[in-house]
Every structure is written in structure tokens, then in C-alpha cells.
PLY file of the C-alpha trace (Angstrom):
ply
format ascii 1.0
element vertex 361
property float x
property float y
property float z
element edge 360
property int vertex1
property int vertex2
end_header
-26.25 12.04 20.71
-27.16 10.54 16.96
-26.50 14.00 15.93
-22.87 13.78 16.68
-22.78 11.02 15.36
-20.56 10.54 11.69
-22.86 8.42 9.04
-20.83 5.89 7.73
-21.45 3.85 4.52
-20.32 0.32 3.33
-19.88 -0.15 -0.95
-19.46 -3.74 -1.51
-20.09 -6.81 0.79
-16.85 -8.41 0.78
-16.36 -10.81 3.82
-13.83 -8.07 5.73
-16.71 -5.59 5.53
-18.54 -7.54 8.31
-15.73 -6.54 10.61
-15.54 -3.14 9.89
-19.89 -2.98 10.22
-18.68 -3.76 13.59
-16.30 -1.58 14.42
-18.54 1.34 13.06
-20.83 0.77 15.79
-18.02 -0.09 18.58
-16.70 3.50 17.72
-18.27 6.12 20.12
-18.34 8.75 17.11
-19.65 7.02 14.11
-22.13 4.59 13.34
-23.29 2.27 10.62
-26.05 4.59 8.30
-26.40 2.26 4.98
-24.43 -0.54 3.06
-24.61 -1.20 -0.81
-24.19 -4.05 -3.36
-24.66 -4.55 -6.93
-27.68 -6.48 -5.90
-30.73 -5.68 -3.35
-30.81 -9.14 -2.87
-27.38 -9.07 -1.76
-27.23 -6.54 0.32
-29.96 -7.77 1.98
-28.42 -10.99 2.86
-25.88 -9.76 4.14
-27.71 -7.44 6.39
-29.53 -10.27 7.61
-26.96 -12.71 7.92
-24.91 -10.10 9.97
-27.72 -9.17 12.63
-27.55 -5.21 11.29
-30.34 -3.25 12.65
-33.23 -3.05 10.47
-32.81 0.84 10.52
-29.65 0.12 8.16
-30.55 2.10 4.56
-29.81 -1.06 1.84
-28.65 -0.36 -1.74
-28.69 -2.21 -4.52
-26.19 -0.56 -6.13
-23.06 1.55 -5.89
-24.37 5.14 -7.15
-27.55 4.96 -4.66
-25.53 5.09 -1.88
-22.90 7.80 -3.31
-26.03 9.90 -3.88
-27.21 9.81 -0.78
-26.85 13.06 1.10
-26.90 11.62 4.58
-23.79 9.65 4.41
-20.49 11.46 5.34
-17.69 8.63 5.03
-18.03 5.66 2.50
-15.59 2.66 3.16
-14.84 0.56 0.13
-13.97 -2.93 0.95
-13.87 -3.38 -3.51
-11.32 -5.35 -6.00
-8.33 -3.04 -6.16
-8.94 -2.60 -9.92
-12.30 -1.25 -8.50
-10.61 1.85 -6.51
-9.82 4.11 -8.83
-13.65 4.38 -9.98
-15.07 3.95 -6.97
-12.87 6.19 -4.62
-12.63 9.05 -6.78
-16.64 9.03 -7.29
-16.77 9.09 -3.58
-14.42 11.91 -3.54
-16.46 13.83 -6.05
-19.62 13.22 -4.18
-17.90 15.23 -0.84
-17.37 11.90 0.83
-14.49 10.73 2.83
-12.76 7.78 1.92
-11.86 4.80 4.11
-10.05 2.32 1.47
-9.11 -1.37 1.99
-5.81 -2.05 1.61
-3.51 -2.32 -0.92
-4.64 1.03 -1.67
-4.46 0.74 -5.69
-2.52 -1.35 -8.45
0.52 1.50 -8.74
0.69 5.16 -7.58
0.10 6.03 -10.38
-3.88 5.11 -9.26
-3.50 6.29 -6.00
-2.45 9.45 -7.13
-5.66 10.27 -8.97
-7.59 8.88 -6.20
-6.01 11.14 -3.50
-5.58 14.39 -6.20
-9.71 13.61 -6.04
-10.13 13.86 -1.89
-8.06 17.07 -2.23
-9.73 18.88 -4.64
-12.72 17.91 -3.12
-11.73 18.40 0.48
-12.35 15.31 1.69
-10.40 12.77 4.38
-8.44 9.96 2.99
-7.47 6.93 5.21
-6.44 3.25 4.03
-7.28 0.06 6.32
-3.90 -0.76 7.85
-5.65 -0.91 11.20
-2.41 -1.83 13.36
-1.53 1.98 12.99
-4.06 2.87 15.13
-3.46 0.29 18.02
-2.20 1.75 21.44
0.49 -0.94 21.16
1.54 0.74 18.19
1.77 3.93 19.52
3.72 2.71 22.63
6.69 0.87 20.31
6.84 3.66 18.59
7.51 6.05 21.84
10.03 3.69 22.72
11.72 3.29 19.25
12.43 6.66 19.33
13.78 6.86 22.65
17.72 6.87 22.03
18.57 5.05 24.70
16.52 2.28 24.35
16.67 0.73 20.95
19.43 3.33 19.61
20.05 3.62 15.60
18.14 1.20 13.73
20.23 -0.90 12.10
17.95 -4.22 10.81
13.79 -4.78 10.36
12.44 -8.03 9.41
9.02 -8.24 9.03
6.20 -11.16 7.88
3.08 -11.41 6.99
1.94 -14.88 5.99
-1.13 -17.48 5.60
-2.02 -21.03 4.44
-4.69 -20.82 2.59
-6.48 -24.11 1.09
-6.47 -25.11 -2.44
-9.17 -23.45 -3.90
-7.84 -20.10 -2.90
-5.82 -20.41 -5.56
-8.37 -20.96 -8.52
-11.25 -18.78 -6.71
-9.85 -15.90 -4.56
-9.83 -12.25 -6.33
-6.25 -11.95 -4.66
-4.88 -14.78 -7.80
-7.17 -12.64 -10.36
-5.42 -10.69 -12.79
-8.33 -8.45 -13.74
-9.12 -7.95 -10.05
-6.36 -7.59 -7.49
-3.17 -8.11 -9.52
-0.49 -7.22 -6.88
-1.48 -11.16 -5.54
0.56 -11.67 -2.12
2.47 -8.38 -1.95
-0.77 -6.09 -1.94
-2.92 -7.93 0.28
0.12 -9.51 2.86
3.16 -7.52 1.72
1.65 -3.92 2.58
1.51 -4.74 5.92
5.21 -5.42 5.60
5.96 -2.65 3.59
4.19 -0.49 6.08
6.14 -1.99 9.10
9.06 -1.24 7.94
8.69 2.28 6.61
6.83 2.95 9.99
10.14 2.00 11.73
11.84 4.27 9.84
9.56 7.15 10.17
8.37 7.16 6.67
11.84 7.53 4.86
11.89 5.69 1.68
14.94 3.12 0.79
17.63 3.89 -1.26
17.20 0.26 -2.97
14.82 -2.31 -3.41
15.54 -6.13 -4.24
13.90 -8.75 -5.28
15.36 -12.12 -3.71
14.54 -14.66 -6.61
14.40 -17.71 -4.32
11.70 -16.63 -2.63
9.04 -15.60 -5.27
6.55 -17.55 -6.88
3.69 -17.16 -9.36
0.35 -18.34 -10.44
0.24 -19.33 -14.15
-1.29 -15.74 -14.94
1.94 -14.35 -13.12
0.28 -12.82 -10.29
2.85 -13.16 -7.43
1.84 -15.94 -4.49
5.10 -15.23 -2.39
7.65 -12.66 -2.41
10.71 -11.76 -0.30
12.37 -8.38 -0.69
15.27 -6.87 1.04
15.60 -2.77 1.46
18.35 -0.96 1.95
18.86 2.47 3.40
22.19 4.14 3.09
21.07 8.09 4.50
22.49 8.79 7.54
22.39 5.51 9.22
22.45 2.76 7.13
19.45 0.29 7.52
18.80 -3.51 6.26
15.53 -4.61 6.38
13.70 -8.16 4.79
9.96 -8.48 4.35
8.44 -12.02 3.46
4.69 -12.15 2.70
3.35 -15.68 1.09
0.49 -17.20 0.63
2.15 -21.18 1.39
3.29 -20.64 5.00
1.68 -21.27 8.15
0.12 -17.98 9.73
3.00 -15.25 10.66
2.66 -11.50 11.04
6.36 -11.56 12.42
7.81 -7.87 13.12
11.65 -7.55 14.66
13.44 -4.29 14.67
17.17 -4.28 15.85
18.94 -1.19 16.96
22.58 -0.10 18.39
21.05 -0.47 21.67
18.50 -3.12 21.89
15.96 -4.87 19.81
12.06 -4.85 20.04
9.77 -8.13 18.80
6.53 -9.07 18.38
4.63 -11.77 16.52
1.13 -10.45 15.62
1.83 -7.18 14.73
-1.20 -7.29 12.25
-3.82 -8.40 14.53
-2.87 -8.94 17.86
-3.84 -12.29 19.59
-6.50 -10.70 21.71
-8.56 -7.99 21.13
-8.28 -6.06 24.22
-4.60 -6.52 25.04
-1.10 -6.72 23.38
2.27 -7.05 24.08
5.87 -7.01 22.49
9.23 -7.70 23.73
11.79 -5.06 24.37
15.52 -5.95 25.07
17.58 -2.95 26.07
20.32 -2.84 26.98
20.82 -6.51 26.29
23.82 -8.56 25.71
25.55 -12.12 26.99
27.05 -12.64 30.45
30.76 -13.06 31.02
30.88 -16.59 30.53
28.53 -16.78 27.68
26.08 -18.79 29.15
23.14 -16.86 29.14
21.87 -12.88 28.99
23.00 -9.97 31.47
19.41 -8.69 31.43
15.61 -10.66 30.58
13.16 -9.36 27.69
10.67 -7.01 29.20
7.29 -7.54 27.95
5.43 -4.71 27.25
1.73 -5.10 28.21
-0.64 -2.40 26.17
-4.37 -2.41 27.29
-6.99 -1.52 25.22
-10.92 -0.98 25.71
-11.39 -0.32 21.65
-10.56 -3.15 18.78
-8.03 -1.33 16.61
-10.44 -1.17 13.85
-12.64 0.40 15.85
-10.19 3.06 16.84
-9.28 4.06 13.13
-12.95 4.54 12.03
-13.20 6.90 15.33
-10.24 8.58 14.05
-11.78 9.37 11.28
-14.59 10.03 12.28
-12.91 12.52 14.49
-11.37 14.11 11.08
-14.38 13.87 9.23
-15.86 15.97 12.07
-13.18 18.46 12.26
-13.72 19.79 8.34
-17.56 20.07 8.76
-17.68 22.11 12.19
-14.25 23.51 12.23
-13.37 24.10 8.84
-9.55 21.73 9.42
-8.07 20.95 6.16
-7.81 17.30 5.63
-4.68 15.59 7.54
-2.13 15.16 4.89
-0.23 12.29 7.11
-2.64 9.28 6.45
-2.81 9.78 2.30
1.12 10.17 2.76
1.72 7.19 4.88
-0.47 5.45 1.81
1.48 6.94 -1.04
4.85 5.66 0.35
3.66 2.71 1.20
2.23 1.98 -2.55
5.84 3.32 -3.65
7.58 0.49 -1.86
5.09 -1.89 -3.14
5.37 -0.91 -6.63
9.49 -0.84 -6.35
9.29 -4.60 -5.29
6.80 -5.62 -8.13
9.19 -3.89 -10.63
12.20 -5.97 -9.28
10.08 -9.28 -9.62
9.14 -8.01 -13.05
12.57 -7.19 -14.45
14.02 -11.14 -12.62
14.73 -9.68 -9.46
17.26 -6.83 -10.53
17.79 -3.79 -8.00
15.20 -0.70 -8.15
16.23 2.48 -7.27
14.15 4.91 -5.21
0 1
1 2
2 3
3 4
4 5
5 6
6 7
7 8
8 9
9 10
10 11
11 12
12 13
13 14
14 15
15 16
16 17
17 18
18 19
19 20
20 21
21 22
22 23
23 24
24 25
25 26
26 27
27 28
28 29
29 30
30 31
31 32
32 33
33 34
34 35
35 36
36 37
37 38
38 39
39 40
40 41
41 42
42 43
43 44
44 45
45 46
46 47
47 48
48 49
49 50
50 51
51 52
52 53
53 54
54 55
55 56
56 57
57 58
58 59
59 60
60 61
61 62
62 63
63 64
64 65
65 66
66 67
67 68
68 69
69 70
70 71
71 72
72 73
73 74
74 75
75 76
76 77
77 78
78 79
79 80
80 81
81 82
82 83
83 84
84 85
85 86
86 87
87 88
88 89
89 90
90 91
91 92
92 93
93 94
94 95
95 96
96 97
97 98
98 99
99 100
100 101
101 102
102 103
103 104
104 105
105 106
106 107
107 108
108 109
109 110
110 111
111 112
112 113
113 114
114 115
115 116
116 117
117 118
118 119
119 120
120 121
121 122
122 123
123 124
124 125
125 126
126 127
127 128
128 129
129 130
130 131
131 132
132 133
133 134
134 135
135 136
136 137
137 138
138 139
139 140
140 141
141 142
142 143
143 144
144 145
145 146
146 147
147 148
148 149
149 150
150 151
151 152
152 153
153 154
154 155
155 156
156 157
157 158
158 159
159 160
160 161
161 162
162 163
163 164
164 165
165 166
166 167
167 168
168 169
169 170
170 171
171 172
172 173
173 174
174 175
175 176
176 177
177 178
178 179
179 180
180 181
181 182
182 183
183 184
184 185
185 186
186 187
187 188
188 189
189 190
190 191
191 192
192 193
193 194
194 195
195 196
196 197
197 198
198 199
199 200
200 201
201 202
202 203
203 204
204 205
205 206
206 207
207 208
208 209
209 210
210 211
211 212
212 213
213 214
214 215
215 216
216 217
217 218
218 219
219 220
220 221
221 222
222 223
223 224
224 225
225 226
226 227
227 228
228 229
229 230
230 231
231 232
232 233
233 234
234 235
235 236
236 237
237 238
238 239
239 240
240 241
241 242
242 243
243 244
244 245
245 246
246 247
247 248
248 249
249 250
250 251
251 252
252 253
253 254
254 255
255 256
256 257
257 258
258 259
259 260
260 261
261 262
262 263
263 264
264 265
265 266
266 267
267 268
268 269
269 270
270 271
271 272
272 273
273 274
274 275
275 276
276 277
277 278
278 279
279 280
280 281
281 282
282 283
283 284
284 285
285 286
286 287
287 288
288 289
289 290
290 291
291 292
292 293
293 294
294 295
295 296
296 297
297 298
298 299
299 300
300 301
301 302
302 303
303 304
304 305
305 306
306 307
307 308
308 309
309 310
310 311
311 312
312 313
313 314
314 315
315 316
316 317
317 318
318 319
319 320
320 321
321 322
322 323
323 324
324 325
325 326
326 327
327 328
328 329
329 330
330 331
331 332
332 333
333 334
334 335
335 336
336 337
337 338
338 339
339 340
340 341
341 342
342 343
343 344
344 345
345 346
346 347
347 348
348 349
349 350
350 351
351 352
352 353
353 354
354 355
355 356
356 357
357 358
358 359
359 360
């Protein structure tokens, strides 16, 4: 069974890594081989401190692990100023890449971190671990149905937190040296994503800035950030994201169509870990005398047995398998997904940058 089994590897101990350590070893075809810090000591504690088995291999530093043969897929749970150096080395050393989102400062990055995985052959995936969720899959079976939701004609999407005060003088998401897309990389990607996963991975036409709702740190990193998108192809599409690190927790995602409407309110990470729902209305409108609806929500139910997380390391693990037996090319869809996604994000930090003016895709 071990043989089948993809070797996975951990650079960096950031707090999030202890949940992917986890889902490595929920996933039926991957498990957890060896984690890395810049310090033994480190990497020790937090081997220790997170009940890992004893078998785990423990680095104390970056280029050990990278050099060892055994590992097939590194994730990088790093600063994003650390990606480009980092995920391209991993790339060079035949390693698939699983990177925490956002996946780089501009696509400019990106794009020498996924020309890299190419050239090399290897599987790229980022950490938006919603994708992956059977409830995901199921919205997007019925979004697609025309006679459910119909032509999508509005998305609003959140993704929110309150974080306490000394976020904001400690936390590498306020750093400018270390993860200077603030609020819009680590929250707003999310929202970014949502919306270009409604939309099936078509870009906008136009991206705004809405001045009111950005703020900054002294260093100008951006602490919250609303943006509105506009599609005019074919059907024309409005959609507002709001990501902020002041407001109480929201991961907020409602998509209105010509037909009916579908909501949910922890599109991110669902309230429970085995089961999810969202709310479809369709056909929906008000009764003759206006006081009430003609039909009730329907809440969708969508089981699980495997965290979300869990599921996208088995996916690629799956891929990762796939180009060492079979000889597959890499699946182009997950580095795409990524690339668009960093396009939207970069469009909205250009609009903050120039006081909110329109950006054209």
C-alpha cells in the first residue's frame, strides 16, 4: 500500500501548514514523508507540538528537503515574496508544486513560477481548497443548468475577518517585504476566484476600485478593499467582491441569474467539515398580493466523507501519479484557474494604486 502512496513534503512551518499535515494523511493517496524549516530546532517543534509520527524526515532547511529524492510533491505554505524562489527551485528539482494562496505578488511572478513546472513537467496546484469541495461541484452542475439559475446577471462575494490589534503591527499579511497584496491576496483571492468560477473562467471587461471602501496601513499595504467587475461579452455581468480585515467573519457568496439565484455563507470553509449546504431559489418570485414568495429556498444538502483539503492533496496526488506511471502531461486547468485569478487580483491593486480609476482587461 505505502508504495502507492505519493510522498509529500512541507517547506516552512507556518500555522496553516498544520492543517494541510493533516489532510496529507486523511488523503487515501498521499501521505506526509518530511517537513522543513530554516531551523532543526524548529522543525522539530513543530513536529512535536503537532503529534507527527516520529517516522516524519525533519529538515533544517529549505534545500535538504528539495534534494531529497524521495519526495514527489512539496507544498509551500512561505511569504508570497518567498514563491518565486522557492516554487521554481521545486520545479527544477522535478517536484510538484502545491502553493498557498495568493499565488505570487503579480503574474508577472507566477508566470516564471508556472513557465518552471512546465519545462520541468511537473503539476502545479494553488490552495483555494473550496474548489475541490463536492458542494462546489454540485453549484456548479446546477449553475449551468439553464433552467435553473438562467444567465448570470449579478455575483457578490465576501471574504472577511476581525482580527485583533496586533495583527496589524505583527502579521506578514501588513508586511511590505513579505506579503504585499495585504487583504486582497490573502481574503480577496477567494473572492476573485468566486467570481471568475461563476463565470467559467472568463475575465472582466473592467475592473474598479470603489474608493470608499479601501483602506491602508501606513506602509500602504491594503487592509480592505471593495471592487466591482463588469462583464459586457455576451451577457452582461455585475459582480462586487469585499474582502477586509475590520469586519466580523464573512465568506458571503450570492450569484443571481435570469431564472433564480443561489446563496451561501461559508463558501470558504464550510461550517462543518463533513457536510454543506447552499440555497437555491428557482424559479422564484412574489405571490399575487405581494405578501410573501410563490415558491421556498431549497437547501441543498452536499455530504462529504473527505475535508476539502484533504480532497485537493488527493487530487493531486492523483495527478502527480498519472505523469510518473502513465506518462499524462500536467493538467493545464489548475495553473490556469491560478493565472486568471492573479490577473484579477493584480487589475484591482492597479485601480487602488492609480485612486481607484477603471482598469481594463
Amino acid at each position: 500500500m505505502a508504495e502507492n502512496l505519493v510522498n509529500f513534503g512541507i517547506l516552512g512551518c507556518a500555522k496553516i501548514a498544520i492543517k494541510l499535515a493533516r489532510a496529507i494523511n486523511l488523503a487515501p493517496n498521499s501521505i506526509l514523508y518530511a517537513i522543513a524549516s530554516r531551523s532543526l530546532e524548529k522543525a522539530k517543534q513543530f513536529a512535536t507540538q503537532n503529534g507527527l509520527p516520529e517516522t516524519i524526515k525533519i529538515y533544517g532547511s529549505y534545500e535538504e528537503l528539495l534534494d531529497d529524492p524521495s519526495i514527489e510533491v512539496v507544498y509551500l505554505p512561505l511569504p508570497t515574496s518567498l514563491h518565486v524562489e522557492w516554487a521554481v527551485l521545486a520545479a527544477q528539482k522535478k517536484k510538484h508544486v502545491l502553493l498557498e494562496k495568493p499565488a505570487a505578488l503579480d503574474v508577472g511572478d507566477l508566470d516564471k513560477i508556472l513557465e518552471a513546472c512546465v519545462s520541468n513537467g511537473v503539476q502545479f496546484l494553488d490552495g483555494s481548497m473550496w474548489l475541490h469541495h463536492p458542494r462546489t461541484m454540485k453549484m456548479k452542475e446546477l449553475l449551468f443548468d439553464s433552467n435553473l439559475v438562467g444567465q448570470v446577471d449579478f455575483i457578490h462575494s465576501t471574504s472577511t475577518a476581525k482580527v485583533p490589534p496586533e495583527f496589524f503591527e505583527n502579521n506578514i499579511r501588513v508586511k511590505q517585504d513579505m506579503d504585499a497584496l495585504g487583504v486582497l491576496g490573502d481574503l480577496g483571492w477567494y473572492c476573485v476566484g468566486a467570481l471568475l468560477w461563476a463565470k467559467n473562467y472568463r475575465l472582466p471587461n473592467v475592473v474598479s476600485a470603489l474608493p470608499a471602501g479601501v483602506t491602508k496601513n501606513s506602509a500602504g499595504i491594503v487592509l480592505s478593499c471593495t471592487a466591482c467587475l463588469n462583464y459586457d461579452q455576451d451577457h452582461k455581468t455585475v459582480a462586487i467582491i469585499h474582502c477586509s480585515f475590520f469586519s466580523y467573519t464573512s465568506m458571503d457568496l450570492s450569484i443571481t441569474g435570469t431564472k433564480g439565484s443561489l446563496h451561501l455563507k461559508d463558501f470558504v470553509i464550510p461550517y462543518q467539515e463533513g457536510s454543506a449546504f447552499f440555497d437555491l431559489a428557482s424559479p422564484a418570485t412574489f405571490m399575487d398580493d405581494q405578501t410573501g414568495w410563490n415558491v421556498k429556498t431549497e437547501k441543498v444538502v452536499v455530504d462529504n466523507e473527505t475535508p476539502q483539503e484533504a480532497l485537493m492533496v488527493q487530487e493531486l496526488a492523483r495527478l502527480a501519479q498519472g505523469i510518473k506511471k502513465w506518462r499524462f502531461p500536467p493538467d493545464n486547468r489548475w495553473p490556469e484557474i491560478s493565472r486568471k485569478t492573479q490577473i484579477v487580483v493584480d487589475a484591482i491593486k492597479k485601480s487602488i494604486d492609480l485612486d481607484c480609476k477603471p482598469v481594463y482587461l
